[in-house]
PyMOL CGO cylinders between C-alpha atoms (Angstrom):
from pymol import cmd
from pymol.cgo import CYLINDER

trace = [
    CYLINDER, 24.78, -5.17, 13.87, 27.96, -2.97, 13.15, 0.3, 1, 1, 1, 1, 1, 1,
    CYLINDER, 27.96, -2.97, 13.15, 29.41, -5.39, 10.92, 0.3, 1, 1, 1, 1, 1, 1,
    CYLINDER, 29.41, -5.39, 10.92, 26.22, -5.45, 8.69, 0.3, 1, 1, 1, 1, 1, 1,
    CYLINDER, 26.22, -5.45, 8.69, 25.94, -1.69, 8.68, 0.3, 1, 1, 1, 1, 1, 1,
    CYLINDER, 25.94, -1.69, 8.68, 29.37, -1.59, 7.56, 0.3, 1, 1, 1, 1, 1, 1,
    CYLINDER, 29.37, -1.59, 7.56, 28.23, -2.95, 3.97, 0.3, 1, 1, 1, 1, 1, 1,
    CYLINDER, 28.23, -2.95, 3.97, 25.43, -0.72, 3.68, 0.3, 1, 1, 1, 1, 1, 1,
    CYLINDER, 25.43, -0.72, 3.68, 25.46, 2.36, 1.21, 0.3, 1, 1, 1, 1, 1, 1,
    CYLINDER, 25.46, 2.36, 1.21, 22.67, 4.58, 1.73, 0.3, 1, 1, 1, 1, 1, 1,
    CYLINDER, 22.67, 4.58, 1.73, 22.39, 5.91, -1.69, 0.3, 1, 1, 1, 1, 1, 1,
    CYLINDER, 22.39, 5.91, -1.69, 22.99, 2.76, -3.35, 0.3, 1, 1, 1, 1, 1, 1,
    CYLINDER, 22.99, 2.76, -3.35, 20.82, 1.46, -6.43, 0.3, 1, 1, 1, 1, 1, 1,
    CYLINDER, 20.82, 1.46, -6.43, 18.90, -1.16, -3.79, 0.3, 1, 1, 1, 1, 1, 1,
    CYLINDER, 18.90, -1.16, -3.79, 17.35, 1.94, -2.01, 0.3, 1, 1, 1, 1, 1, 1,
    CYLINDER, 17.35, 1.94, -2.01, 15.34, 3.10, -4.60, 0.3, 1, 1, 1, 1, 1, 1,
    CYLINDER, 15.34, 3.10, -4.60, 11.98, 3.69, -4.25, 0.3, 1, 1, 1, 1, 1, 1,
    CYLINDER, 11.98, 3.69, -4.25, 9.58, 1.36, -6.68, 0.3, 1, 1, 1, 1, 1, 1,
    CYLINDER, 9.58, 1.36, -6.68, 8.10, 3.14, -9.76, 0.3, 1, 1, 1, 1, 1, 1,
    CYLINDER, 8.10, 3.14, -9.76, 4.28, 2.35, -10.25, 0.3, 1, 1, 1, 1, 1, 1,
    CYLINDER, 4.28, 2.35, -10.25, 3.30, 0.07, -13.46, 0.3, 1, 1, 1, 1, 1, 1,
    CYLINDER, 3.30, 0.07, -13.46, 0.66, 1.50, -16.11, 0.3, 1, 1, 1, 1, 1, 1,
    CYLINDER, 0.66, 1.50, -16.11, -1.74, -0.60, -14.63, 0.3, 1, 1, 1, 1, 1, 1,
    CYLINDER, -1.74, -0.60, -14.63, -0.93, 0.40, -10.78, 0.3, 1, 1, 1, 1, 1, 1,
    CYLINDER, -0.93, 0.40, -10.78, -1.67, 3.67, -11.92, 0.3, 1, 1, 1, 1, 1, 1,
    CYLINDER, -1.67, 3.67, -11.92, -4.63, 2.86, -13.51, 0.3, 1, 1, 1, 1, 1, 1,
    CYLINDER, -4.63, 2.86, -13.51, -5.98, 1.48, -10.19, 0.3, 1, 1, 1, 1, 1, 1,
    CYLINDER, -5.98, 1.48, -10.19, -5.39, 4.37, -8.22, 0.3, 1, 1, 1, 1, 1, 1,
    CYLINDER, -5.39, 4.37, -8.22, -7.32, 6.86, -10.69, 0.3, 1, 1, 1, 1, 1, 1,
    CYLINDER, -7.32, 6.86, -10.69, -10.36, 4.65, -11.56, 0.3, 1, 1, 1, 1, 1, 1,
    CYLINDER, -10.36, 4.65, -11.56, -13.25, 6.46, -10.12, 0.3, 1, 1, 1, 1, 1, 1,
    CYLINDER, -13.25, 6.46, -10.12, -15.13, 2.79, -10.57, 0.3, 1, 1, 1, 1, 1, 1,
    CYLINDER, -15.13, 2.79, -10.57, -12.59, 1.04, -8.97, 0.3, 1, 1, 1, 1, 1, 1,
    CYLINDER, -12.59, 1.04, -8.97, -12.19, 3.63, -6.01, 0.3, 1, 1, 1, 1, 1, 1,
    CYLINDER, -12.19, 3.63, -6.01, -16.35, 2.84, -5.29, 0.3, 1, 1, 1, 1, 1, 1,
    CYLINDER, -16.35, 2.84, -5.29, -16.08, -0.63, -4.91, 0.3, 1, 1, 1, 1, 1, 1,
    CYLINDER, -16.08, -0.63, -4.91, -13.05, -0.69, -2.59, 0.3, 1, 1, 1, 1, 1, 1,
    CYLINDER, -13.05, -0.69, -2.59, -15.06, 2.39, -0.76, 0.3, 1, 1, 1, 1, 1, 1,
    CYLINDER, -15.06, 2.39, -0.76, -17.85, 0.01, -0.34, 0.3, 1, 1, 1, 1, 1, 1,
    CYLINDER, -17.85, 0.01, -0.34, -15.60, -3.01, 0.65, 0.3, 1, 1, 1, 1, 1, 1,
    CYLINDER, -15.60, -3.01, 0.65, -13.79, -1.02, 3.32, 0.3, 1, 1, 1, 1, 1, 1,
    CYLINDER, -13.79, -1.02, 3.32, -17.20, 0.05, 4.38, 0.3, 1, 1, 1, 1, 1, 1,
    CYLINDER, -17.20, 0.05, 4.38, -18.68, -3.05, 4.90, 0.3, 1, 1, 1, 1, 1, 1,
    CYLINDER, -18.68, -3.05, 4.90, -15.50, -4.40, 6.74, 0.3, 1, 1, 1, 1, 1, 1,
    CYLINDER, -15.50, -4.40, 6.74, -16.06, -1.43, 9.46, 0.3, 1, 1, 1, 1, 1, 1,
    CYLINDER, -16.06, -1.43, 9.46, -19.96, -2.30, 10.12, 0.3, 1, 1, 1, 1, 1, 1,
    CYLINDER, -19.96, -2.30, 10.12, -18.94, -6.09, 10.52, 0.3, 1, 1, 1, 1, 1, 1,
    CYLINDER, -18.94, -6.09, 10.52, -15.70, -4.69, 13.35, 0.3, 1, 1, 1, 1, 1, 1,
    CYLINDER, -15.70, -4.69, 13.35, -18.62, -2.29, 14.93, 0.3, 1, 1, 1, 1, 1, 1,
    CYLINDER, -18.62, -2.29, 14.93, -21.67, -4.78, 15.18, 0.3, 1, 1, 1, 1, 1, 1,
    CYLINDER, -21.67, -4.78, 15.18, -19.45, -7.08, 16.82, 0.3, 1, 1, 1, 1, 1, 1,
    CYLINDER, -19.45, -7.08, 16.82, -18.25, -4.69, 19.29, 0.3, 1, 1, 1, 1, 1, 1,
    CYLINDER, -18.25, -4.69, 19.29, -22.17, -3.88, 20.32, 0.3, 1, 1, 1, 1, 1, 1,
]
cmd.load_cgo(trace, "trace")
């Protein structure tokens, strides 16, 4: 493990963090979009509880 940490930079250009695309973005602020995966995510939990009772 030492001899692979040896060749690691922390602040080198392969640790940056990813930049969202236009459409990423778009995803996260779409009020329509943010319903349906509401409801998705909702209906996954009653399916885990039911079958649990």
């Amino acid at each position: 493990m030492k001899e692979i940490e040896k060749y690691i930079k922390p602040y080198d250009a392969n640790f940056t963090t990813m930049v969202p695309t236009g459409f990423v973005i778009f995803m996260r602020t779409c009020k329509i979009w943010q319903f349906i995966r509401f409801i998705v995510i909702n209906i996954k939990m009653l399916i885990v509880v039911r079958k649990s009772h």
